[in-house]
C-alpha positions in Angstrom: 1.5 20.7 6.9 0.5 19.8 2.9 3.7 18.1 2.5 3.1 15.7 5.9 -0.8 15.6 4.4 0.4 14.7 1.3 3.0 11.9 2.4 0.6 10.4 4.8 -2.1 9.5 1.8 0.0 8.5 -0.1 1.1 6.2 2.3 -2.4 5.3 3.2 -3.6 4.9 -0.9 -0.3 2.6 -0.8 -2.0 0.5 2.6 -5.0 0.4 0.8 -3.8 -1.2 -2.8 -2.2 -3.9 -0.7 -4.3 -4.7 2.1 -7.6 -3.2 2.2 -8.7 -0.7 5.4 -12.6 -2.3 5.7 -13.8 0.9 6.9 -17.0 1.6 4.5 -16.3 2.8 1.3 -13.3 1.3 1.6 -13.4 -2.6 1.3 -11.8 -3.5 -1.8 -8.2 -3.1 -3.6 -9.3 -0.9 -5.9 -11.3 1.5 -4.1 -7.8 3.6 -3.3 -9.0 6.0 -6.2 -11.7 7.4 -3.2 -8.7 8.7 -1.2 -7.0 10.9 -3.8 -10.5 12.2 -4.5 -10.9 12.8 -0.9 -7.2 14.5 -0.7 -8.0 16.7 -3.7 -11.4 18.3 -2.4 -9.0 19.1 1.4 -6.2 20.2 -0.9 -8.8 22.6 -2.7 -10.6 23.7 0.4 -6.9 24.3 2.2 -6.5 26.6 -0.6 -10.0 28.5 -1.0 -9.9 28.8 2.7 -6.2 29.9 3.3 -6.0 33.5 4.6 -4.1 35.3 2.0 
C-alpha cells in the first residue's frame, strides 16, 4: 500500500508542476511542495499508527 501511495503522489506532485489541480491550496505551479508535506505527515502517521 506505501509503494502504490508513494507512486500515486508522485504522480500527482508531477500533474501539479505541469498543470495546476485548482482545488484550494492548490492553484499555482509551485504549490506542489504542499503535497509532499501532506505525504510526509500520512507516511509518519502510517508509521506511529502501524500495529507492530
Amino acid at each position: 500500500m506505501n509503494k502504490l501511495f508513494s507512486f500515486l503522489i508522485i504522480l500527482v506532485m508531477a500533474f501539479q508542476i505541469i498543470r495546476p489541480i485548482g482545488l484550494p491550496g492548490l492553484k499555482r505551479r509551485g504549490d506542489f511542495w504542499k503535497l509532499a508535506i501532506f505525504a510526509m505527515v500520512v507516511f509518519g502517521l502510517d508509521v506511529v499508527l502501524r500495529p507492530h
